[in-house]
SESE-984969 format. One record per residue (C-alpha): residue number from 1; residue in three letters; chain; x, y, z. Coordinates in Angstrom, 3 decimals, m for minus. Example, Ala and Ser with C-alpha at 12.3 -4.5 7.8 and 13.67 -1.06 7.14 Angstrom:
! SESE-984969
+-----+---------+--------+----------+----------+----------+
| num | residuo | cadena |        X |        Y |        Z |
+-----+---------+--------+----------+----------+----------+
|   1 |     Ala |      A |   12.300 |   m4.500 |    7.800 |
|   2 |     Ser |      A |   13.670 |   m1.060 |    7.140 |
+-----+---------+--------+----------+----------+----------+
This chain:
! SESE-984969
+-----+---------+--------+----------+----------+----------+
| num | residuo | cadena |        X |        Y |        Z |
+-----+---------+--------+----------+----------+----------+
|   1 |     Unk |      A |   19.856 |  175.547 |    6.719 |
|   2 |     Unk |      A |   21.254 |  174.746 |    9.777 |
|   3 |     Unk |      A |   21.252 |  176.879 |   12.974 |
|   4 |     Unk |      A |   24.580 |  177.636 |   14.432 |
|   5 |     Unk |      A |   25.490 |  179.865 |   18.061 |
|   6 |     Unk |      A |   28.587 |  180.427 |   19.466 |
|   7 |     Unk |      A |   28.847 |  179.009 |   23.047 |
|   8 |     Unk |      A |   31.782 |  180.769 |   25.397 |
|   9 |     Unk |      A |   30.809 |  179.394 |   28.567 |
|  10 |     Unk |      A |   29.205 |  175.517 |   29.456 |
|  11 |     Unk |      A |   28.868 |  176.690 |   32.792 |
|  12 |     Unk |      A |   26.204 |  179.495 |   32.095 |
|  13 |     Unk |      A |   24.188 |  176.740 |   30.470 |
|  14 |     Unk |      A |   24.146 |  174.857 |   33.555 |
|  15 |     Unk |      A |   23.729 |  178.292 |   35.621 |
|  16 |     Unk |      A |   20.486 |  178.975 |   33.303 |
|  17 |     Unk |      A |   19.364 |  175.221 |   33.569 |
|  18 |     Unk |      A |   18.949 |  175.848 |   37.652 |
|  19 |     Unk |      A |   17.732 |  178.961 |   37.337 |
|  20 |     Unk |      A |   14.793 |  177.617 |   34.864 |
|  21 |     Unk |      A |   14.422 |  174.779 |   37.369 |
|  22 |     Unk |      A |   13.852 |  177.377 |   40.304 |
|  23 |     Unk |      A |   12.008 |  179.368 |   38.145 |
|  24 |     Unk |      A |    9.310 |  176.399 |   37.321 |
|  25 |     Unk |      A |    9.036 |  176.013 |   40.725 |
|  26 |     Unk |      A |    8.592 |  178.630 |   42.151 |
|  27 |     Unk |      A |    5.487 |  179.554 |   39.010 |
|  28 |     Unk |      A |    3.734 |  176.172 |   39.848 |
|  29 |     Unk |      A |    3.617 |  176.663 |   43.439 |
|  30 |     Unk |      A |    2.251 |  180.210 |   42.904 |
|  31 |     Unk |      A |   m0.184 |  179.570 |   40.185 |
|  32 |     Unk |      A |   m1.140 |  176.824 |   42.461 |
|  33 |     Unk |      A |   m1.803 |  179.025 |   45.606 |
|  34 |     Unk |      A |   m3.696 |  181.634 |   43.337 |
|  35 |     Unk |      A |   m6.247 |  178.558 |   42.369 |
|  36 |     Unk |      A |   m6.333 |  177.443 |   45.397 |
|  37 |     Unk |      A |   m7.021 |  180.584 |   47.094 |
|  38 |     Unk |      A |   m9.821 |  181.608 |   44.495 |
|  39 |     Unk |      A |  m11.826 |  178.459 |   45.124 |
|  40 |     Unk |      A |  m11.693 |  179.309 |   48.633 |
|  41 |     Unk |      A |  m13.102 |  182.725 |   47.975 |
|  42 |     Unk |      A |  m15.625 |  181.146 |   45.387 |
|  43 |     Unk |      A |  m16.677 |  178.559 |   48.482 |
|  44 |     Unk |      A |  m16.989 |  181.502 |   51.099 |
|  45 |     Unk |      A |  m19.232 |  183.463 |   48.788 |
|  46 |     Unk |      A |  m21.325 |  180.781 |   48.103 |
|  47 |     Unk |      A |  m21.353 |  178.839 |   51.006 |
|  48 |     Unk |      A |  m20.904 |  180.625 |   54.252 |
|  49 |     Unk |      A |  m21.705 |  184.558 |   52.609 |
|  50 |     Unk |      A |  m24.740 |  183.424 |   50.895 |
|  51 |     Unk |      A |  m26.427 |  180.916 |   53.300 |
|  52 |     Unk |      A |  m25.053 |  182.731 |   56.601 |
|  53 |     Unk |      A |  m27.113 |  185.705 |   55.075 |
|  54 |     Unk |      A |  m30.239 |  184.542 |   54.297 |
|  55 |     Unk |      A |  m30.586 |  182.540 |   57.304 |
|  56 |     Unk |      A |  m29.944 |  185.851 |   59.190 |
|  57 |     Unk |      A |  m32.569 |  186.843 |   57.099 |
|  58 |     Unk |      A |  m35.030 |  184.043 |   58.397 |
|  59 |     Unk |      A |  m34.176 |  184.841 |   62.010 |
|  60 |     Unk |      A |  m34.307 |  188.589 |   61.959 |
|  61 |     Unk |      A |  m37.777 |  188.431 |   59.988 |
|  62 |     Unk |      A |  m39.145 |  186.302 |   62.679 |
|  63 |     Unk |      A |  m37.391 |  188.901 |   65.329 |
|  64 |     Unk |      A |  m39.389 |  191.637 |   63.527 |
|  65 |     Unk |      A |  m42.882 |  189.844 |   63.839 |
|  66 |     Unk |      A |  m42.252 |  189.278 |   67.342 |
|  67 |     Unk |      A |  m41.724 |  193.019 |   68.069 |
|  68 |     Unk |      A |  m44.349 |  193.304 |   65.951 |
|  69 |     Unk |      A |  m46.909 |  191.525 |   67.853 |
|  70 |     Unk |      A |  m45.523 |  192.796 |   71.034 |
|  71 |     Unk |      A |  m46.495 |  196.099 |   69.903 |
|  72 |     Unk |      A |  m49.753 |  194.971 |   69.285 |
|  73 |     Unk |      A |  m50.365 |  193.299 |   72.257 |
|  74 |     Unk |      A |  m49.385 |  195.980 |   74.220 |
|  75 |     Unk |      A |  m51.697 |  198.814 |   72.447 |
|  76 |     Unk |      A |  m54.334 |  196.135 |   73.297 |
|  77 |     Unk |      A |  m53.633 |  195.911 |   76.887 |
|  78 |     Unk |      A |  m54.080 |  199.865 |   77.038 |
|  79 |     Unk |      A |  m57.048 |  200.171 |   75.142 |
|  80 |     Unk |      A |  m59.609 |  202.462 |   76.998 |
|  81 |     Unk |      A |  m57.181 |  204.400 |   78.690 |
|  82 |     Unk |      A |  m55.855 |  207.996 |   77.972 |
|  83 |     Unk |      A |  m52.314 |  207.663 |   77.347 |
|  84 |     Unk |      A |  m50.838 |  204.529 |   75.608 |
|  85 |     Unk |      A |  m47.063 |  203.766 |   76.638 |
|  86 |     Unk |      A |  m46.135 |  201.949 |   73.912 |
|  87 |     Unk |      A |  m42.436 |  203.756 |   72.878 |
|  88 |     Unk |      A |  m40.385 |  200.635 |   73.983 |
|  89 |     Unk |      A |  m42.128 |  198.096 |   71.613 |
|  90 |     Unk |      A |  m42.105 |  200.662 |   69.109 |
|  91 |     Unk |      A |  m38.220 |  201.165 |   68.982 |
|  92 |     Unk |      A |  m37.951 |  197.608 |   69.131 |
|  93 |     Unk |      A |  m39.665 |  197.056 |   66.192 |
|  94 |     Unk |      A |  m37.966 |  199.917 |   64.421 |
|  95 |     Unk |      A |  m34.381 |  197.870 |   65.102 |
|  96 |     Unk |      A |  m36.200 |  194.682 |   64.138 |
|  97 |     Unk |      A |  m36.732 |  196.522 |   60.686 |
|  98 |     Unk |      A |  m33.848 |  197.671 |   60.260 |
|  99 |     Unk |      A |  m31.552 |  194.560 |   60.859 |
| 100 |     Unk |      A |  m33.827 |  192.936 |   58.884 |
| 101 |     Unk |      A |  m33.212 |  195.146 |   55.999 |
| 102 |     Unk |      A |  m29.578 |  195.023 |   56.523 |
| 103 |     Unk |      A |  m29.653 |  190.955 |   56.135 |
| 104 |     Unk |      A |  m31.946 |  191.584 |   52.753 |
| 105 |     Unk |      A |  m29.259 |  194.011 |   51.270 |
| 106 |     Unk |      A |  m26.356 |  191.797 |   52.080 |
| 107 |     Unk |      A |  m28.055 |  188.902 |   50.605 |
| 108 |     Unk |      A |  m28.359 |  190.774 |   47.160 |
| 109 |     Unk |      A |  m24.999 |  192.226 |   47.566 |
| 110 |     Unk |      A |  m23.547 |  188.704 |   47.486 |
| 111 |     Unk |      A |  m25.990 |  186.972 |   45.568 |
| 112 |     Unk |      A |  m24.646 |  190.293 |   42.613 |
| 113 |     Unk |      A |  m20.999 |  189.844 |   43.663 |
| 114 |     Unk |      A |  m20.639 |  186.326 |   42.743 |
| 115 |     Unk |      A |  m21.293 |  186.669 |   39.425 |
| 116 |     Unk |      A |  m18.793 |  189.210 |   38.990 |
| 117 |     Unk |      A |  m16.168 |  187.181 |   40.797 |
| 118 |     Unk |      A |  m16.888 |  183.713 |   38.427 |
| 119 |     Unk |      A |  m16.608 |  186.029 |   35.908 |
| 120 |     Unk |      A |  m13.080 |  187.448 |   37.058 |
| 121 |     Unk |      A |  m12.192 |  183.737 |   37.747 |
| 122 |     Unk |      A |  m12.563 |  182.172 |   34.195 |
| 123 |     Unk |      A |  m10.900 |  185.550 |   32.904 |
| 124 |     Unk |      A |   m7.836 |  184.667 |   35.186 |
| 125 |     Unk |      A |   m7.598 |  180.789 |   34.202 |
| 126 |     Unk |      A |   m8.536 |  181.984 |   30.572 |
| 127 |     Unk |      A |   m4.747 |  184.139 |   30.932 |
| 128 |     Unk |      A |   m3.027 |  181.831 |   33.158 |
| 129 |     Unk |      A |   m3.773 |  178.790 |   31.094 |
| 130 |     Unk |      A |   m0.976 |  179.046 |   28.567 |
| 131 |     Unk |      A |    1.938 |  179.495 |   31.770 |
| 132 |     Unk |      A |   m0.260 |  176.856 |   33.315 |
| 133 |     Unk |      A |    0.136 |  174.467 |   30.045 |
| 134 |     Unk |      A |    3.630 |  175.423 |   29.847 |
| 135 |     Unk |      A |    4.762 |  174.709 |   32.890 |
| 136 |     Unk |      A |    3.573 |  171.196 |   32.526 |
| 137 |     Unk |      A |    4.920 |  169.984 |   29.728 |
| 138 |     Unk |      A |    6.392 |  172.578 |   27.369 |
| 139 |     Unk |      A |    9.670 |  173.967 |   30.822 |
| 140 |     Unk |      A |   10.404 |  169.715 |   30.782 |
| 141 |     Unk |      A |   10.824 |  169.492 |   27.149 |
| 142 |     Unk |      A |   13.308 |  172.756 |   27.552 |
| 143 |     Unk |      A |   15.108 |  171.312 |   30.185 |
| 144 |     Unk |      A |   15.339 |  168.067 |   28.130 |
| 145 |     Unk |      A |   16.718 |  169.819 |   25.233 |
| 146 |     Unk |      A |   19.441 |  171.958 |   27.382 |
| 147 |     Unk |      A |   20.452 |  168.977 |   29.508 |
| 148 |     Unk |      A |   21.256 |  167.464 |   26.297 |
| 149 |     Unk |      A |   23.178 |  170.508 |   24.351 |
| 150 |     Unk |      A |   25.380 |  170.363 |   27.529 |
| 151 |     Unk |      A |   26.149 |  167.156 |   27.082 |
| 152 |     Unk |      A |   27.018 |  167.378 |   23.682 |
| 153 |     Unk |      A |   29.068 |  170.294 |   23.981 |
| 154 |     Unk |      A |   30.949 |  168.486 |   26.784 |
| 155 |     Unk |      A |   31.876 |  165.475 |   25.141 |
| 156 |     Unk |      A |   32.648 |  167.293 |   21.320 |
| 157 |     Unk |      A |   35.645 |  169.394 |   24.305 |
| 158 |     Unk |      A |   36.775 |  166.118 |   25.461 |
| 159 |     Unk |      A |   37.093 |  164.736 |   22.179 |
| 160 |     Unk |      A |   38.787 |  167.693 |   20.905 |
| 161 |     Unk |      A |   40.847 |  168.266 |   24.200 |
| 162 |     Unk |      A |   44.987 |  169.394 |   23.330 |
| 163 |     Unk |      A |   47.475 |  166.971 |   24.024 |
| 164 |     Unk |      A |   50.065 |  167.366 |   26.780 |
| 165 |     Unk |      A |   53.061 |  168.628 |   25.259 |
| 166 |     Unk |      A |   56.397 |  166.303 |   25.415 |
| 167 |     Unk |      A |   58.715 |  165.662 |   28.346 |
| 168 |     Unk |      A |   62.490 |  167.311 |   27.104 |
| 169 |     Unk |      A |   64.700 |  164.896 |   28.106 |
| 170 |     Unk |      A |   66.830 |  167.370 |   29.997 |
| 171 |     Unk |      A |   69.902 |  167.399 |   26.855 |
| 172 |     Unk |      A |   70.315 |  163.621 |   27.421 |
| 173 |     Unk |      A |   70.024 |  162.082 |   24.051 |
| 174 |     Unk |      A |   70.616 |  158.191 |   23.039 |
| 175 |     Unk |      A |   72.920 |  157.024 |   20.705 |
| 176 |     Unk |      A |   72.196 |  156.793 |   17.519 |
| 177 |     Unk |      A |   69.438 |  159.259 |   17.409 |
| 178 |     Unk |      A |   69.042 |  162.742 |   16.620 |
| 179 |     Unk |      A |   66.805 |  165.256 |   18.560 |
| 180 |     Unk |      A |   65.599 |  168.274 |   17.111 |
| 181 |     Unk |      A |   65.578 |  171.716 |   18.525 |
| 182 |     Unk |      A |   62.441 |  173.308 |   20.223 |
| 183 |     Unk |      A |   60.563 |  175.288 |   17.470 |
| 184 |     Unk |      A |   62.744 |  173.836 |   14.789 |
| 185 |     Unk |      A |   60.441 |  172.473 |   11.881 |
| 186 |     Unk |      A |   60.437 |  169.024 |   10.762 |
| 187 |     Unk |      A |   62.336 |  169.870 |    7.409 |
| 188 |     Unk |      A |   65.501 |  171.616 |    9.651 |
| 189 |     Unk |      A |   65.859 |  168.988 |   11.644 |
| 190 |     Unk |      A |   66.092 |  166.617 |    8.365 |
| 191 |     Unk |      A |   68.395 |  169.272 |    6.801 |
| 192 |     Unk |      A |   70.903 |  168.726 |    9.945 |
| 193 |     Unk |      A |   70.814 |  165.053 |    9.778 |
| 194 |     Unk |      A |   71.906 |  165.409 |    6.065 |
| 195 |     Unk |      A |   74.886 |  168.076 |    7.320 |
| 196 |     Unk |      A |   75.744 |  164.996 |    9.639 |
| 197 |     Unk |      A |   75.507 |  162.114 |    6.747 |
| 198 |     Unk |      A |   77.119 |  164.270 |    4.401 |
| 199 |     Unk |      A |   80.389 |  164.634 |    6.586 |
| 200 |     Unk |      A |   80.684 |  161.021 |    7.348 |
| 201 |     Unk |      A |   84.311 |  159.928 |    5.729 |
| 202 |     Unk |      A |   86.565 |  162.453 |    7.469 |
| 203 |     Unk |      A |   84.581 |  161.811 |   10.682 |
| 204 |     Unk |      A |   84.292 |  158.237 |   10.865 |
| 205 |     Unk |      A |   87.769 |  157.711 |   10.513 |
| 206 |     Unk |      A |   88.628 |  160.629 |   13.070 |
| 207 |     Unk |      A |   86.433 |  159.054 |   15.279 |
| 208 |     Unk |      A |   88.373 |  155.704 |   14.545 |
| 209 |     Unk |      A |   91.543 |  157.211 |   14.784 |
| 210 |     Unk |      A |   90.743 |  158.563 |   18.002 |
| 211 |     Unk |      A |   90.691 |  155.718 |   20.474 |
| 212 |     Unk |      A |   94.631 |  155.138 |   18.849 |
| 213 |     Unk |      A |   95.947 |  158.531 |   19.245 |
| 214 |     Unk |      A |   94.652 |  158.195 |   22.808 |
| 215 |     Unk |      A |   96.490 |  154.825 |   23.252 |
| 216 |     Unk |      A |   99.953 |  156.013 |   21.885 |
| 217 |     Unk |      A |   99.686 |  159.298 |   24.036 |
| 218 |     Unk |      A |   99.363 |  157.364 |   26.804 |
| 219 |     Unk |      A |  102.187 |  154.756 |   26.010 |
| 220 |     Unk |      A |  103.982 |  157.783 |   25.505 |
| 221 |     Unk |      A |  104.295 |  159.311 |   28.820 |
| 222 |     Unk |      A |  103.946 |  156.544 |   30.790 |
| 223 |     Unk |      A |  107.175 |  155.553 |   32.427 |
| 224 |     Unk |      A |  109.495 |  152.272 |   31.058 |
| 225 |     Unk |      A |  109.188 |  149.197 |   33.311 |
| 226 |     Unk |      A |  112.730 |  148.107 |   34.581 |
| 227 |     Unk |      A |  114.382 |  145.171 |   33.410 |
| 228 |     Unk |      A |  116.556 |  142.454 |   34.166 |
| 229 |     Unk |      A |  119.158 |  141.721 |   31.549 |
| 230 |     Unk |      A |  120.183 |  138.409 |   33.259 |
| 231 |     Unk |      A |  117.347 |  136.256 |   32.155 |
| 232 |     Unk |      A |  117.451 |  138.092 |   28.784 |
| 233 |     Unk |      A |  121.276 |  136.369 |   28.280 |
| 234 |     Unk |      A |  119.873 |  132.800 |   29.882 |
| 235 |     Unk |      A |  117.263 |  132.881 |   27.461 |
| 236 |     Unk |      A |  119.812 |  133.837 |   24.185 |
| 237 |     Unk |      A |  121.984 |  131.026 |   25.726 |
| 238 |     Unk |      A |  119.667 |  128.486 |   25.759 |
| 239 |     Unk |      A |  118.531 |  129.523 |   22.777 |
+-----+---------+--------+----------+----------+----------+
């Protein structure tokens, strides 16, 4: 069975095709800085985190045997005497230990974070992936199929647009024809052309008698021309 909805405005179509275009937009570029910012992080973990960390690691174990044989070297040079001055090389080393530790535990702090994080990633693209696979194809095909409901619904209007009513003519009617009145139905106005056909004797000859009647009341009161009675008897005598 077919679907059927009841559309009262074109216009909010077109309203809620921009605002799906805007929204596709907007979703791409954001899903887009999201990846791109998490294969940044995934780079900075891996590349400068990790390495910069273990090659502080290298450098601050060599730092620690150099203290180291600085301490030794100096309780060398003192051997044989009573008190050995040996505090400085000894905090030196200390600090050597210590940084050197502190490289070793940021190494394994990264080295355990990054597993975590690739693990957060491929959740993320796991959830984002149907958006993701919307957006490309399945927003066009809705934009496709609303572009062309509007235009369907616009051209069934102008197809089914009113007509513009008639132009009165203003009470001036030709001869010969009859005009109806406004409102009057089709079957009055043929019931007053019958009223007309059916008097037709009496007022065809009144209207024939008219232009006479006129013509004698005029004859009537218009005034006698004068005449001559001289060429009246010339014509009886030549007659």
């Amino acid at each position: 069975m077919a679907q059927t909805a009841k559309v009262l405005s074109i216009q909010a179509l077109k309203d809620f095709r921009v605002a799906l275009v805007n929204f596709t937009e907007e979703a791409r570029n954001a899903l887009s800085g999201v990846d791109m910012e998490l294969k940044r992080m995934r780079d900075w973990l891996e590349r400068d985190q990790l390495s910069y960390w273990q090659m502080q690691v290298k450098r601050r174990h060599e730092a620690m045997m150099m203290a180291r044989t600085e301490l030794y070297r100096r309780r060398i040079s003192q051997q044989g005497s009573d008190a050995i001055s040996d505090t400085e090389q000894k905090e030196a080393l200390k600090e050597a230990q210590r940084r050197l530790r502190s490289a070793e535990e940021k190494v394994e702090a990264v080295k355990k974070l990054i597993p975590i994080f690739h693990h957060a990633m491929a959740e993320y693209v796991s959830r984002a992936a149907p958006l993701t696979d919307h957006l490309s194809g399945g927003v066009d095909k809705s934009l496709g199929s609303l572009t062309k409901m509007i235009n369907s619904l616009e051209a069934y209007l102008a197809l089914n647009a009113p007509a513009a009513p008639p132009v009165e003519s203003m009470g001036v009617s030709s001869p010969g024809m009859t005009s109806a009145r406004v409102g009057s139905s089709p079957a009055g106005a043929g019931a007053d052309a019958r009223d007309q056909t059916e008097a037709g004797p009496d007022q065809d000859q009144g209207k024939d008698d008219a232009p006479a009647q006129a013509a004698d009341a005029a004859h009537d009161s218009s005034p006698l021309p004068e005449t001559s009675t001289a060429p009246q008897s010339n014509q009886e005598h030549d007659s």
